[in-house]
N, C-alpha and C positions, 0 to 999 in steps of 0.2 A: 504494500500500500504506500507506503515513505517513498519508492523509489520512481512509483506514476506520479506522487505531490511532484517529486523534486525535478520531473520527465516534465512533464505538464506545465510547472512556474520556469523552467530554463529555455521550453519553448516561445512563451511570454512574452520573458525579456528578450528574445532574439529578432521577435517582429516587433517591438516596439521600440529595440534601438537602432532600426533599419533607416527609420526619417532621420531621426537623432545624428546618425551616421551621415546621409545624406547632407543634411545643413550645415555640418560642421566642415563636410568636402568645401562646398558650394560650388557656382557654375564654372564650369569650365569654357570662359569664352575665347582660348584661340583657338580652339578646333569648334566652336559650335556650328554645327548648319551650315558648315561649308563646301561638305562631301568630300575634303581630302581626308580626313579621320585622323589629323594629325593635333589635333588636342591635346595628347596627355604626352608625347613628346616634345612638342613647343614648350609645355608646362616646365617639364624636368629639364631643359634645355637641350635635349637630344637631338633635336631638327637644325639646320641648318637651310632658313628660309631662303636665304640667299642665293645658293648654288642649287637648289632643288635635291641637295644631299643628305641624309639621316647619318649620322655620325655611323652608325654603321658601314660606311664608304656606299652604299645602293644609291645608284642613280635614279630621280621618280622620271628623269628627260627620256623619250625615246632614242633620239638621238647622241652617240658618246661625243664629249668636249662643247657640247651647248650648256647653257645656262638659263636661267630665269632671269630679268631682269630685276633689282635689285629692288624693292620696293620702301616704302616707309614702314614701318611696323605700328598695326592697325592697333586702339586702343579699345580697350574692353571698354561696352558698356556703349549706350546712345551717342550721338553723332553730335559735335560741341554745335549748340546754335550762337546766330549772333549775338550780341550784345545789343539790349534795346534800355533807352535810359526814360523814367516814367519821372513826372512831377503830377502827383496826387494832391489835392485838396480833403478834406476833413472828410469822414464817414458822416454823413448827416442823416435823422428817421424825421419824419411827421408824424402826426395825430393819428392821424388816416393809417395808418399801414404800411408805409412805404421806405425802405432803406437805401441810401444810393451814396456813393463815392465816384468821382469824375476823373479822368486821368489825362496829360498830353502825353503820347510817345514817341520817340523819335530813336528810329532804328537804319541803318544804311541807306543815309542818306534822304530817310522819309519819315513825314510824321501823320500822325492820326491820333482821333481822340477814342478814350473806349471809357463808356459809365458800367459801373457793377452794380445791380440794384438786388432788392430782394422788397417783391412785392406780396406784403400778408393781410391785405384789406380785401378780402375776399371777392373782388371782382376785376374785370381787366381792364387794363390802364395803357394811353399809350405815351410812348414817350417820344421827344426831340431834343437830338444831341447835335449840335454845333460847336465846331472848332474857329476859333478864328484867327488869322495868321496876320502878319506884314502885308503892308499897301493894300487893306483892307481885304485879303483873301480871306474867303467862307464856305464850309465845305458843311452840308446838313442833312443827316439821317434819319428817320421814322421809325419807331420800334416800333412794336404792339407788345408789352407785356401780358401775357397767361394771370388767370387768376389762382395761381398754384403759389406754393411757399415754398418755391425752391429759388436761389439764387440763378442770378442769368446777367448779361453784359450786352450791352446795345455797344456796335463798332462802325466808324467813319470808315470809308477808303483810305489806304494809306497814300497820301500826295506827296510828290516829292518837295523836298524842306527850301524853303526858300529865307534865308536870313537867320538871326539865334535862335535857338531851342524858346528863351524866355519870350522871346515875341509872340508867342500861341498862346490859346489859352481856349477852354471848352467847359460849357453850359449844358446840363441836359434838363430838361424841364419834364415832371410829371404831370398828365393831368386825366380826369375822367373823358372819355371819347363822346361826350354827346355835345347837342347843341350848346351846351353853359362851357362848358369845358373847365371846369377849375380846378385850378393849380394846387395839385396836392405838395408839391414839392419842387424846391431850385437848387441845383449842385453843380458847383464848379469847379474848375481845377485850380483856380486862385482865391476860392472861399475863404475867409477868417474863419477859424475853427469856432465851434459853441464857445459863448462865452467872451470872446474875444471882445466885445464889444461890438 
């Protein structure tokens, strides 16, 4: 009887320190998904990316005295994106339901405005987000916010940047979509925060 406990708990533990195991490997991204199956060599430094040689002297080239062309060595993990620099304005709520922060961005050479709202006033609302740039450029979007309580982001085109960054600057205006229209809420990306005066 002790010896099926002891059969039965060592089974157990062998599938349950399987993930355990796994997590503590973790991914092996030079060989992932790329069909040469040279991952766990790359890892241990066995391959020689270079010359298409595995330190065991085996050529992967059909051809003898060819090469592979010399590449840059790929980094694990997602692809660097560019750098985009935001000037935000205050997170500001109203009465009504409504949460919204206004942003300018400006990324390679172009900028656009994007509002992040979160609409919990249980009906739908629409919004306009305006950017406005240098020698009076204006670039104006239409949202329709859902009457759901999930966050969501109303976004301009991105136009190409004409003069400094601080020369922009964007409003997005909430309001109920019918005849009256009023303005549940105003956010900017150069608003004084609550309070400020």
């Amino acid at each position: 009887m002790n010896l099926r406990l002891i059969g039965i708990g060592a089974g157990v533990l062998i599938i349950l320190s399987l993930p355990l195991a796994g997590a503590i490997a973790g991914p092996d991204f030079a060989g992932q998904d790329d069909g040469k199956g040279g991952g766990v060599l790359s890892v241990l430094g066995l391959a020689d990316s270079s010359s298409g040689r595995s330190s065991s002297g085996r050529s992967s080239s059909n051809q003898p005295g060819t090469s592979a062309p010399a590449a840059a060595p790929a980094r694990p993990g997602p692809p660097e994106q560019p750098r985009t620099d935001s000037r935000c304005g205050p997170e500001l709520s109203s009465p009504q339901g409504v949460e919204a922060q206004t942003c300018v961005l400006v990324g390679e050479g172009q900028t656009w405005g994007r509002s992040y709202y979160r609409n919990t006033s249980g009906r739908a609302l629409a919004a306009v987000l305006t950017v406005m740039g240098p020698a009076g450029r204006t670039v104006q979007i239409r949202c329709a916010l859902g009457a759901g309580d999930e966050p969501g982001l109303c976004e301009t085109p991105k136009e190409a940047s004409v003069g400094a960054p601080d020369g922009y600057s964007a409003v997005a205006e909430f309001a109920v979509p019918d005849d009256e229209g009023a303005l549940l809420l105003r956010s900017g990306s150069n608003s004084p925060a609550p309070g400020d005066g």
